[in-house]
N, C-alpha and C positions, 0 to 999 in steps of 0.2 A: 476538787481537792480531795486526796484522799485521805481518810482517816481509817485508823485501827484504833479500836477501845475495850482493853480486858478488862473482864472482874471474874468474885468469885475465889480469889487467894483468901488466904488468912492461916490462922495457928490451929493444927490438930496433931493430936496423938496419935503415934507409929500403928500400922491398923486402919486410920480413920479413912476417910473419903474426903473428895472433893471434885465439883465441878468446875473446871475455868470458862468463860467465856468469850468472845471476841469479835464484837459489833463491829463491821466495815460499811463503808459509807464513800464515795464520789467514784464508783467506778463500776464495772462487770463483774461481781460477785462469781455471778454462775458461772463463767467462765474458765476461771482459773485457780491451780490448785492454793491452797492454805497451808501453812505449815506454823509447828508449836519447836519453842525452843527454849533453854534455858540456861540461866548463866549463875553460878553456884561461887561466892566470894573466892578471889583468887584464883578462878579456876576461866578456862575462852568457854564462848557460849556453845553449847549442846546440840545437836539435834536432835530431836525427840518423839518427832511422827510428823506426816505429811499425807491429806486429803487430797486427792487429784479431784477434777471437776465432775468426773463422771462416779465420784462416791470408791474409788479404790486407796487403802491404805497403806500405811507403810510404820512401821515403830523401830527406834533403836530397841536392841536386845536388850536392855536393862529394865526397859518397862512391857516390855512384850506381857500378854496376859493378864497385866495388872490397868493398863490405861486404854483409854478407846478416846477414838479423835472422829467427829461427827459434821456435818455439815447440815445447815439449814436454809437451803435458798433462797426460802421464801421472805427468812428473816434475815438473808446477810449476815449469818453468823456460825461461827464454826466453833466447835465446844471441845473440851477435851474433861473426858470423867476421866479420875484418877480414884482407885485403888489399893488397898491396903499398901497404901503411904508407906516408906521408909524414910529415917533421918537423913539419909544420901539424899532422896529428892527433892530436900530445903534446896531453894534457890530463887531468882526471880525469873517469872516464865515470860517469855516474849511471844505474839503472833505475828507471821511473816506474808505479807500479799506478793505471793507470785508473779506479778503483772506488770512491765514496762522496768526500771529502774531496782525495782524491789521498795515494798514498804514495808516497815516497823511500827508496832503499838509501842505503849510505854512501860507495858510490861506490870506485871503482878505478883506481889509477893507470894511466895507456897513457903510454910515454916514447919516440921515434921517435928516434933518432938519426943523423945527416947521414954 
């Protein structure tokens, strides 16, 4: 069974930081790429960056320079640092397993405040 588990959301100030994280579990980890996404009230869910298996990245332009998306094998989990925050990147953030049908976590609050 496969499971996605983020943390790591919460409330900071425009500027701050934050790490998300994203524990997977019933399948081949290493194999296949990871991807972070996020869905902003009223608004369809985002792309936001994409981890291929062999460690190559990818980011919409909107957070280009300010966020990094990382993978750890060892531990089945793929992280996304985020970077002098803006109020725009309030939303909840989702991670995506590439693998068979597609799977979703439950997703994570990020709250940027002005």
């Amino acid at each position: 069974q496969v499971q996605l588990v983020e943390s790591g959301g919460g409330l900071v100030q425009a500027g701050g930081s934050l790490r998300l994280s994203c524990a997977a579990s019933g399948y081949d980890f290493n194999g296949y790429s990871m991807v972070w996404y996020r869905q902003a009230p009223g608004n369809q869910r985002e792309w936001v960056a994409t981890i291929s298996s062999s460690g190559n990245t990818k980011y919409t332009d909107s957070v280009k320079d300010r966020f990094a998306i990382s993978r750890d094998n060892g531990k089945k989990t793929v992280y996304l640092q985020m970077n002098n925050l803006k109020p725009e990147d309030t939303a909840v953030y989702y991670c995506y397993a590439r693998t068979g049908p597609g799977y979703w976590g439950q997703g994570t609050q990020v709250t940027v405040s002005s």
